[in-house]
C-alpha positions as CSV (number, residue, x, y, z in Angstrom):
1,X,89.4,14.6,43.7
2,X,89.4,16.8,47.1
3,X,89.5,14.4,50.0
4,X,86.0,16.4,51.3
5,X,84.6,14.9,48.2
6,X,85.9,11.4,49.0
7,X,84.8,11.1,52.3
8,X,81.1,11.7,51.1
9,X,81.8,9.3,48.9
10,X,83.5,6.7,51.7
11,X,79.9,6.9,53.7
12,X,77.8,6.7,50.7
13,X,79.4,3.4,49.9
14,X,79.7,2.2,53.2
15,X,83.2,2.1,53.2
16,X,83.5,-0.2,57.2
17,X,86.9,1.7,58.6
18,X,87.7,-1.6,61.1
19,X,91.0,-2.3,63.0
20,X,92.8,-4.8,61.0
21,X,94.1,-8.1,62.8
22,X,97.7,-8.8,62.6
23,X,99.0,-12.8,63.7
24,X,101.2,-13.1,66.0
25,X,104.6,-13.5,64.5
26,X,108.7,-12.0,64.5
27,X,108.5,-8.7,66.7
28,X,105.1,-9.5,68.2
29,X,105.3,-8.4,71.6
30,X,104.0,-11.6,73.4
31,X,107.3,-13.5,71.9
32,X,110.5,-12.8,74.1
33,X,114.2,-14.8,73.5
34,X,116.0,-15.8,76.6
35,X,119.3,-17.0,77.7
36,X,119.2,-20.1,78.7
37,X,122.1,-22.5,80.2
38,X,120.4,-26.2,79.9
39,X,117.0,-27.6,79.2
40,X,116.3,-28.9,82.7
41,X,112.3,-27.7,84.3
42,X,114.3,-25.5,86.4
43,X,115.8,-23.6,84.0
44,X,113.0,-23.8,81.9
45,X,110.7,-22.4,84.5
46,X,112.8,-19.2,85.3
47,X,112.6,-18.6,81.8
48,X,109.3,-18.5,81.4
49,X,109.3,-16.1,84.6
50,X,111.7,-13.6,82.9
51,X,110.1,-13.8,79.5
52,X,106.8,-12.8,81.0
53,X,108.5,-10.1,82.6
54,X,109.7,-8.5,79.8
55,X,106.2,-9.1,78.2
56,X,104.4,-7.1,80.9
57,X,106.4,-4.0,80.7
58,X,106.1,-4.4,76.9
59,X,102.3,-4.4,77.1
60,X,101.9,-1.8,79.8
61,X,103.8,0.3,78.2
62,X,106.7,0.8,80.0
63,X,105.6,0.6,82.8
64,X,107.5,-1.0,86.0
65,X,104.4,-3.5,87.2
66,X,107.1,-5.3,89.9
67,X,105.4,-3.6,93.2
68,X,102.0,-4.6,92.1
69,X,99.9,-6.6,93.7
70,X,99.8,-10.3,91.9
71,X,103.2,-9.7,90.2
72,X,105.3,-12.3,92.0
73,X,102.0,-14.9,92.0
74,X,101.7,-14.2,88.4
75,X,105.5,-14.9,87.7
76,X,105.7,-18.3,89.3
77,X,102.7,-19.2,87.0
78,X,104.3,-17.9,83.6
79,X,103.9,-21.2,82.4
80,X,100.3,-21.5,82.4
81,X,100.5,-18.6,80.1
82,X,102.7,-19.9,77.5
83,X,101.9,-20.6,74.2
84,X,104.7,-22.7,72.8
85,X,108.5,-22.3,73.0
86,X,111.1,-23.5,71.2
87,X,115.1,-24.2,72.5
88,X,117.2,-22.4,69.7
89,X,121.2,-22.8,69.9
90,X,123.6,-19.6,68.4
91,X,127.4,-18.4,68.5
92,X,126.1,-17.0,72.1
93,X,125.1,-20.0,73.3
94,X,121.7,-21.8,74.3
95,X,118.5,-20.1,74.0
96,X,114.7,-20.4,74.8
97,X,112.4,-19.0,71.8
98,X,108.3,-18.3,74.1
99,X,105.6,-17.1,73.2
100,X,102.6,-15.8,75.3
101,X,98.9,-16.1,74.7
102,X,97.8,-12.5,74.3
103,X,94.7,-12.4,75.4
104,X,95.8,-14.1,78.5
105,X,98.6,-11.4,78.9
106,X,96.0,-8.5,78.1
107,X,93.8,-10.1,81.1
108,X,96.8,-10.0,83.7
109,X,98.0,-6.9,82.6
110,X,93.9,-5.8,83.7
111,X,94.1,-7.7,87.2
112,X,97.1,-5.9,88.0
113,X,95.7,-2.8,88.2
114,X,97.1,-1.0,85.2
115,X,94.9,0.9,82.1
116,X,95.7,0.0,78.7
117,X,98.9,1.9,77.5
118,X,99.6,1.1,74.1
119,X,102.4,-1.6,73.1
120,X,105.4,0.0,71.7
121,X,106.5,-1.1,68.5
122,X,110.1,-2.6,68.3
123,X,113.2,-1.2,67.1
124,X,114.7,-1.5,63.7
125,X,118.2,-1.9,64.3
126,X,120.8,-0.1,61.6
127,X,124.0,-0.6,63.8
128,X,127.2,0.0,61.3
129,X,130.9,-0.6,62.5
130,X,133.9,1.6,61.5
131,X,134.1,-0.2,58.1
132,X,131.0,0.8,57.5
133,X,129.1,-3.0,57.7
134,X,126.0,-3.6,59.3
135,X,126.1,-5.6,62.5
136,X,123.8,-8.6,62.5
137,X,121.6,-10.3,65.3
138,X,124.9,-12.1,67.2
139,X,126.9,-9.1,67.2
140,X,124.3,-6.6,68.4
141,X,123.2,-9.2,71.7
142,X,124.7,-6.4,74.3
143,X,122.3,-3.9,73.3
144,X,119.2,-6.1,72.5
145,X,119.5,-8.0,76.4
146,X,119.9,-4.5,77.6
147,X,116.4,-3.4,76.1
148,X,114.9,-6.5,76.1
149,X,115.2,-6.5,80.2
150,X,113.5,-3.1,80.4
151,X,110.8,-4.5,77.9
152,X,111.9,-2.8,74.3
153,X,112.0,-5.7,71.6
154,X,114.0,-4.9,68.5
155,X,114.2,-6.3,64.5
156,X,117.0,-6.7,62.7
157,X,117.5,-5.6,58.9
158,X,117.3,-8.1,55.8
159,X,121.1,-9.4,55.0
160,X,119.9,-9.5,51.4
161,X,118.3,-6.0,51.4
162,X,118.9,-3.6,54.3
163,X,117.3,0.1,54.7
164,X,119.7,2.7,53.4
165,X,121.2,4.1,57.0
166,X,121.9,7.9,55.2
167,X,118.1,7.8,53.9
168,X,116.9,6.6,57.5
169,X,118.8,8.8,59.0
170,X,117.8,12.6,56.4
171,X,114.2,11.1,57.6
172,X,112.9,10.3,54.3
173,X,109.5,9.9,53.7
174,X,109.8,7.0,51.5
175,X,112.2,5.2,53.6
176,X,110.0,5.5,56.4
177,X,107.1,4.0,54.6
178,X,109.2,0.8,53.1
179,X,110.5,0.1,56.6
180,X,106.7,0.5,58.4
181,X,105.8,-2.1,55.5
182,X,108.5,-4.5,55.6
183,X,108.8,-4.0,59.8
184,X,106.0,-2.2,60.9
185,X,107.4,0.1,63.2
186,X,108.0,3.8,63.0
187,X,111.3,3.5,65.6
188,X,114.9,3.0,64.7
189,X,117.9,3.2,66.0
190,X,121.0,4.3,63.7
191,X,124.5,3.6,65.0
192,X,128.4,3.6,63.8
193,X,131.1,2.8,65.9
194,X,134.5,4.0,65.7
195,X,137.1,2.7,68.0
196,X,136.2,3.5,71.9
197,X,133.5,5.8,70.7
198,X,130.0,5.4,69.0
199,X,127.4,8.1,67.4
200,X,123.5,7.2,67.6
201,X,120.8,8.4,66.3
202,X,117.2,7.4,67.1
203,X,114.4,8.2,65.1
204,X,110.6,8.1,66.3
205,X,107.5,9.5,64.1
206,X,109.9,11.1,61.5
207,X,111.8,12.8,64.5
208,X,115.4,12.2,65.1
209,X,117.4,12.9,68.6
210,X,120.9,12.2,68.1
211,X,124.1,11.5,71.1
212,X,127.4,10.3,71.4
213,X,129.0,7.8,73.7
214,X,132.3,6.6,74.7
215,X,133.4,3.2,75.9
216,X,135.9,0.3,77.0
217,X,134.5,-1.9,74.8
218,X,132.3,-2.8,72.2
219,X,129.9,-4.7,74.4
220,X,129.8,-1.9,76.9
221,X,129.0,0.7,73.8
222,X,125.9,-1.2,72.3
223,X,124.8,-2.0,76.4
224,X,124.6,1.8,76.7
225,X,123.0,1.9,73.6
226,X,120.1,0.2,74.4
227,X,119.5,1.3,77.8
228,X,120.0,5.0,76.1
229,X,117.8,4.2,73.6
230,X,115.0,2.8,76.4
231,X,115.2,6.3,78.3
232,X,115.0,8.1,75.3
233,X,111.7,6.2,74.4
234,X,110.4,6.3,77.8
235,X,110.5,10.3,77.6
236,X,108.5,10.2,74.6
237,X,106.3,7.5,74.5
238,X,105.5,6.7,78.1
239,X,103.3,9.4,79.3
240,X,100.9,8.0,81.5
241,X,97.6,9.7,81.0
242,X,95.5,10.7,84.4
243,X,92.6,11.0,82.6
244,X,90.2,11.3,79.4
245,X,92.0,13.9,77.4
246,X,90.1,15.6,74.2
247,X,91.3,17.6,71.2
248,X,92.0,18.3,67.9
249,X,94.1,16.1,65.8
250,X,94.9,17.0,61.7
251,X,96.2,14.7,59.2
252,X,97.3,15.0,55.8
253,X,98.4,13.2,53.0
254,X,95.4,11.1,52.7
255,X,95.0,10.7,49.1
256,X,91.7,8.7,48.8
257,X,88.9,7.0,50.6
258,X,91.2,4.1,51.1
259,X,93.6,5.9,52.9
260,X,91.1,7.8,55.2
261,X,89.6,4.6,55.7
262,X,93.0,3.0,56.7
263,X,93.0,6.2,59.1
264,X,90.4,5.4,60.9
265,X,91.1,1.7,61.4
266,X,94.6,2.8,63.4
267,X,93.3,5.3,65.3
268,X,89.9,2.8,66.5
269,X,92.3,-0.2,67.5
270,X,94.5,2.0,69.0
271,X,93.5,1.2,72.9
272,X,95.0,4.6,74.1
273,X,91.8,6.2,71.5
274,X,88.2,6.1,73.3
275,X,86.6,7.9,70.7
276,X,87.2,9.4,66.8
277,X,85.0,12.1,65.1
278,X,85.7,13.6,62.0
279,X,85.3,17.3,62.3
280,X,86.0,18.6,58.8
281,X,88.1,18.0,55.6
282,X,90.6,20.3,53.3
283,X,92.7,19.4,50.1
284,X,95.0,16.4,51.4
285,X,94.0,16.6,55.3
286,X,91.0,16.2,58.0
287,X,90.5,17.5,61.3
288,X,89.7,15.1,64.0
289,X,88.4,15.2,67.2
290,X,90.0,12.9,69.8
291,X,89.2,11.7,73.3
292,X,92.3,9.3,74.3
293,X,93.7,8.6,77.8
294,X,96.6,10.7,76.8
295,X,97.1,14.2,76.1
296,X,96.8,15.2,72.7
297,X,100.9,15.9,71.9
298,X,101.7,12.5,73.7
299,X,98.9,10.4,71.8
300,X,100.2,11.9,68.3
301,X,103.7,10.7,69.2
302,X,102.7,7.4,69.8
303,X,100.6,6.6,67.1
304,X,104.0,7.6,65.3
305,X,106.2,5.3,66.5
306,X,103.8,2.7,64.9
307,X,105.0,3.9,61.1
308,X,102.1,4.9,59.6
309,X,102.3,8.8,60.3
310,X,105.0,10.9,60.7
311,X,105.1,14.0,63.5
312,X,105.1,17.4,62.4
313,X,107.2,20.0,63.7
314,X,104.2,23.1,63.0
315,X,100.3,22.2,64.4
316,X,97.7,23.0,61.8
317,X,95.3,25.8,62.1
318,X,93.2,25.0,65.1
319,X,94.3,21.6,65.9
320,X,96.3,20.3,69.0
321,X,98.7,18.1,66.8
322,X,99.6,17.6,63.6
323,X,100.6,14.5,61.9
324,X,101.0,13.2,58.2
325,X,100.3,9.6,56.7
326,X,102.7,7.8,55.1
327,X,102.6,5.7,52.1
């Protein structure tokens, strides 16, 4: 059945397209981890401060927030927004596990003057050393304090069942989709080391840039890593809009009313996208028109990075940009 003749059939039965709600959990961004070096209320305190932090650029979307007005006031009072938190202890020492309340987070985020940017998702983390082993959480800390302090969280693979780097890394469909499920993110980072050198790879949407790097050591490698792989994002993902853009956006490989339904409901609670009208439908795709605080080519990019829909490199027929859905 022609997806033209589904979406009759989606309004007929009423088919509600809302934004589903996700709990907060591993890789939210209100959750941060932070070195800690004893469980006094001092320590405590600046932990909550640098947490929040991190959590702010997170939810702005990159965004340095520090010369705002109401930064500093709302740092000494990161406690008030926290949630719960929980001391952890690893191989790098003593740690403090908080989470924020997110509406509480969203509200600041308001007061300080800055539009709703999108939260980035985190950063699946396929980091291989030169006998060919994936690293794990405790070996990978350089590069994950050096994005977590410019407010990029990360996940880690399953021990028991990682993603195939060489599949990740050829940008296959299917390998996309199982990590969105399993991780729900559209960004990761590919790496092997090799001696005083390392090769990277970073794929967002289905679209990989690749670089090389050289260091003294291994800690200094993955701590360029991530601040490399922070940049990156930032050119891609953080476009601050100055303005209501609209255009045209086309999507295909949308296979039922389900999946056009499941369309709808990421666009809607995306909080970059004011408003979604379907213009028109053909074989596996439909033409929508957007208006978003972002520019058409930017927006399309960072609905990507969520995992769902993969960027294409050619725009369809009369639309601004083009993107597929995954499954």
């Amino acid at each position: 059945m022609r997806l033209s003749r589904l979406l009759i059939l989606t309004v007929l039965l009423g088919l509600a397209a809302l934004p589903s709600l996700h709990a907060q959990g591993p890789g939210s961004p209100y959750s941060v981890t932070v070195p800690v070096t004893d469980t006094s209320d001092a320590q405590r305190d600046q932990a909550f401060a640098t947490a929040l932090g991190q959590v702010l650029t997170r939810i702005a979307g990159g965004q340095d927030l520090r010369s705002n007005a109401g930064y500093d006031d709302a740092l000494k009072n990161a406690g008030s927004m926290v949630q719960k938190f929980q001391y952890q202890r690893a191989a790098g020492g003593l740690s403090l596990a908080v989470d924020f309340a997110p509406g509480t987070v969203r509200r600041l985020v308001t007061r300080l003057g800055v539009a709703a940017a999108g939260v980035k998702p985190p950063v699946l983390l396929l980091v291989q050393g030169a006998d060919g082993k994936l690293f794990d959480q405790d070996a990978l800390s350089s590069l994950t304090a050096a994005a977590a302090a410019r407010g990029t969280s990360v996940v880690y693979p399953d021990a028991a069942s990682p993603p195939d780097p060489a599949k990740v890394a050829a940008v296959d469909p299917a390998a996309l989709a199982a990590i969105n499920q399993q991780y729900h993110t559209g960004l990761v980072l590919l790496g092997r080391l090799h001696g005083g050198s390392a090769s990277w790879t970073l794929i967002s949407g289905g679209q990989a840039q690749r670089w090389t790097d050289h260091g003294v050591t291994e800690d200094a490698l993955l701590a360029d890593a991530g601040n490399g792989m922070v940049d990156r994002l930032g050119q891609q993902l953080q476009v601050i809009g100055a303005g209501v853009s609209e255009g045209k956006l086309w999507v295909s490989g949308l296979h039922s009313a389900k999946d056009y339904a499941n369309l709808l409901a990421t666009l809607r609670g995306d909080p970059l996208v004011q408003q979604v009208m379907t213009l028109g439908a053909q074989d596996d795709g439909v033409l929508l028109g957007l208006k978003a605080s972002l520019p058409l080519n930017a927006l399309a990019a960072n609905l990507a990075a969520g995992g769902r829909l993969l960027l294409q490199d050619k725009a369809h027929a009369g639309a601004d940009a083009s993107l597929r859905w995954l499954h």
